[in-house]
N, C-alpha and C positions, 0 to 999 in steps of 0.2 A: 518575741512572738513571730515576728516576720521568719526568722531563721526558722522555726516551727513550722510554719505555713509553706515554703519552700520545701522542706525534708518532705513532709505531708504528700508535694504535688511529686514526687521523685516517687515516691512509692508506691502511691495510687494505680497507677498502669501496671505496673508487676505484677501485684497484689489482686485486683481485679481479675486477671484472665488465666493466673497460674504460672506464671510469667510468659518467657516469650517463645514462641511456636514457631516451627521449623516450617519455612517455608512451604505452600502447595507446590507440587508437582505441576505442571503446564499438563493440559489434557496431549494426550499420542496428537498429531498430525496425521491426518489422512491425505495423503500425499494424491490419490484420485480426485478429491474434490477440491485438493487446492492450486490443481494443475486446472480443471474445470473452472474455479474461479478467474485466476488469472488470463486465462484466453479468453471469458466471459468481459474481462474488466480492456482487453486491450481491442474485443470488440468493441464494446461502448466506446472506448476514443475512436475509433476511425469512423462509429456513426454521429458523433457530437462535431468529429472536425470537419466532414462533408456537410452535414446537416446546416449547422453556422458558418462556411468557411467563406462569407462574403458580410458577417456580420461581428467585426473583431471584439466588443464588449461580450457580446454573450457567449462566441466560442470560450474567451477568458474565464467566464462565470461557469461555465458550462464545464470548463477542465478542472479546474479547481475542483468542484464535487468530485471528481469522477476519478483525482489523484488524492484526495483526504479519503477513498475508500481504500483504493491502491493500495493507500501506505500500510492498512492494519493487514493485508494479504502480503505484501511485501516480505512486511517484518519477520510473518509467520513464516514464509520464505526462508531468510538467512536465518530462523530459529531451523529449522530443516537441515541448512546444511550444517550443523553442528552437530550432527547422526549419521554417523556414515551411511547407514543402513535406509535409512529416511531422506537422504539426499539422494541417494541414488535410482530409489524408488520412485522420487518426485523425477528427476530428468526421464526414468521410463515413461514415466505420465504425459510426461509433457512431449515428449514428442510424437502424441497421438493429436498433439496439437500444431503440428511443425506446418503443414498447408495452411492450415488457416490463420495461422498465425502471419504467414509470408504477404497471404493476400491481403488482412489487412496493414501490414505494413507499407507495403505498395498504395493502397488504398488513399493512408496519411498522408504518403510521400507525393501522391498525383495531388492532391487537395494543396501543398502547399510546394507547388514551383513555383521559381523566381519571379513568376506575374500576378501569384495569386494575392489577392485582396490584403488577407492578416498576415501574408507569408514576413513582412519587415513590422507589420505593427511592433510597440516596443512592450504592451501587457502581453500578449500572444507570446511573444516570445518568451519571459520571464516567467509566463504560467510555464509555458514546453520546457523549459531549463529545471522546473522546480519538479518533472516525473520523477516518480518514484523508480529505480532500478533494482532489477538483481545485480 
Protein backbone atom coordinates (compact mmCIF):
# COMPACT_ATOMS: atom_id res chain seq x y z
CA UNK A 1 0.00 0.00 0.00
CA UNK A 2 2.74 2.50 0.89
CA UNK A 3 4.57 1.68 -2.44
CA UNK A 4 1.12 2.64 -3.94
CA UNK A 5 0.74 5.85 -2.26
CA UNK A 6 4.48 6.85 -3.31
CA UNK A 7 3.81 5.82 -7.12
CA UNK A 8 0.56 7.95 -6.70
CA UNK A 9 2.51 11.09 -5.20
CA UNK A 10 5.18 10.67 -8.34
CA UNK A 11 2.59 11.06 -10.74
CA UNK A 12 0.13 13.42 -9.37
CA UNK A 13 2.30 16.75 -10.73
CA UNK A 14 2.64 15.26 -14.35
CA UNK A 15 -0.57 14.26 -14.59
CA UNK A 16 -2.27 17.53 -13.16
CA UNK A 17 -0.68 20.12 -15.51
CA UNK A 18 -0.03 18.09 -18.72
CA UNK A 19 3.35 17.64 -17.46
CA UNK A 20 6.05 19.80 -17.47
CA UNK A 21 6.20 23.39 -19.28
CA UNK A 22 9.10 25.05 -20.75
CA UNK A 23 10.14 27.65 -18.93
CA UNK A 24 8.63 31.56 -19.28
CA UNK A 25 10.66 33.79 -21.21
CA UNK A 26 11.96 36.77 -18.78
CA UNK A 27 10.05 39.93 -20.09
CA UNK A 28 12.75 42.28 -22.80
CA UNK A 29 14.71 44.68 -20.55
CA UNK A 30 14.21 48.12 -21.05
CA UNK A 31 17.54 49.26 -20.78
CA UNK A 32 16.18 53.33 -20.47
CA UNK A 33 14.46 52.58 -17.35
CA UNK A 34 16.92 50.46 -15.87
CA UNK A 35 19.65 52.95 -16.39
CA UNK A 36 17.01 55.45 -14.66
CA UNK A 37 16.53 53.09 -12.03
CA UNK A 38 20.01 52.59 -11.04
CA UNK A 39 21.17 56.21 -10.92
CA UNK A 40 17.80 56.72 -9.06
CA UNK A 41 18.83 53.87 -6.57
CA UNK A 42 22.59 55.32 -6.25
CA UNK A 43 20.99 58.66 -5.63
CA UNK A 44 19.10 57.33 -2.63
CA UNK A 45 22.44 56.17 -1.11
CA UNK A 46 24.30 59.49 -1.13
CA UNK A 47 21.03 60.95 0.40
CA UNK A 48 20.60 58.21 3.23
CA UNK A 49 24.67 58.45 3.87
CA UNK A 50 24.48 62.35 4.38
CA UNK A 51 21.28 62.36 5.77
CA UNK A 52 22.46 59.68 8.71
CA UNK A 53 26.20 60.05 8.34
CA UNK A 54 26.56 61.07 12.23
CA UNK A 55 23.99 58.47 13.26
CA UNK A 56 25.76 54.92 12.48
CA UNK A 57 22.60 52.47 13.47
CA UNK A 58 20.29 54.09 11.28
CA UNK A 59 22.71 54.88 8.18
CA UNK A 60 23.17 50.78 8.73
CA UNK A 61 19.37 50.23 8.77
CA UNK A 62 18.99 52.79 6.24
CA UNK A 63 21.42 50.84 3.60
CA UNK A 64 20.26 47.72 4.09
CA UNK A 65 16.72 48.73 2.42
CA UNK A 66 18.25 50.66 -0.06
CA UNK A 67 20.77 47.70 -1.19
CA UNK A 68 17.77 44.67 -0.81
CA UNK A 69 16.23 46.90 -3.58
CA UNK A 70 19.58 47.32 -5.49
CA UNK A 71 19.95 43.77 -5.70
CA UNK A 72 16.67 42.99 -7.85
CA UNK A 73 17.97 46.08 -10.46
CA UNK A 74 21.28 44.59 -10.14
CA UNK A 75 20.50 41.28 -11.15
CA UNK A 76 18.37 42.49 -14.04
CA UNK A 77 21.64 44.30 -14.73
CA UNK A 78 23.98 41.22 -15.43
CA UNK A 79 20.64 39.54 -16.87
CA UNK A 80 21.36 42.58 -19.57
CA UNK A 81 24.69 41.84 -20.17
CA UNK A 82 23.95 38.49 -21.40
CA UNK A 83 22.39 40.33 -24.73
CA UNK A 84 24.79 41.87 -26.56
CA UNK A 85 22.26 43.98 -28.10
CA UNK A 86 20.73 45.00 -24.58
CA UNK A 87 24.00 45.49 -22.93
CA UNK A 88 25.12 47.82 -25.02
CA UNK A 89 22.17 49.70 -25.09
CA UNK A 90 21.90 49.77 -21.33
CA UNK A 91 25.84 51.46 -21.22
CA UNK A 92 24.23 54.04 -23.93
CA UNK A 93 21.67 54.68 -21.21
CA UNK A 94 23.73 54.92 -18.69
CA UNK A 95 25.94 57.33 -19.62
CA UNK A 96 23.26 59.93 -19.87
CA UNK A 97 23.86 59.30 -16.26
CA UNK A 98 27.60 59.63 -15.99
CA UNK A 99 27.44 63.47 -14.06
CA UNK A 100 25.27 62.60 -11.73
CA UNK A 101 26.31 59.79 -11.01
CA UNK A 102 30.10 61.34 -10.41
CA UNK A 103 28.49 63.96 -8.01
CA UNK A 104 26.94 61.58 -6.06
CA UNK A 105 29.78 59.54 -5.62
CA UNK A 106 31.84 62.51 -4.50
CA UNK A 107 28.98 63.21 -2.51
CA UNK A 108 29.43 59.52 -0.37
CA UNK A 109 33.01 59.93 -0.45
CA UNK A 110 32.88 63.57 1.30
CA UNK A 111 30.29 62.08 3.99
CA UNK A 112 32.61 59.38 4.85
CA UNK A 113 36.57 60.83 5.39
CA UNK A 114 38.80 59.60 7.70
CA UNK A 115 36.90 61.79 10.59
CA UNK A 116 33.68 61.10 9.80
CA UNK A 117 31.37 59.70 12.56
CA UNK A 118 30.35 56.01 10.83
CA UNK A 119 33.46 56.26 8.59
CA UNK A 120 35.40 53.12 10.98
CA UNK A 121 32.01 51.93 12.67
CA UNK A 122 32.25 48.05 12.24
CA UNK A 123 27.91 47.62 11.01
CA UNK A 124 28.46 50.69 8.49
CA UNK A 125 31.08 49.08 7.13
CA UNK A 126 29.81 45.50 6.59
CA UNK A 127 26.45 47.04 5.37
CA UNK A 128 29.03 49.21 2.61
CA UNK A 129 30.88 45.84 1.93
CA UNK A 130 27.58 43.98 1.27
CA UNK A 131 26.44 46.81 -2.07
CA UNK A 132 25.35 45.32 -4.64
CA UNK A 133 27.69 45.78 -7.95
CA UNK A 134 27.88 45.46 -11.54
Amino acid sequence: MRALVLVMLALVPSLGCGGKRAPARPAPIDARALAAELAGELAEVATVVHAHRDDCPTLAGALRGVFARMRDSIAVAHRAQLDDATAKQLVIEMRAYDQETARHTAAIAADFTASATCAHDREVREVLMSMPTL
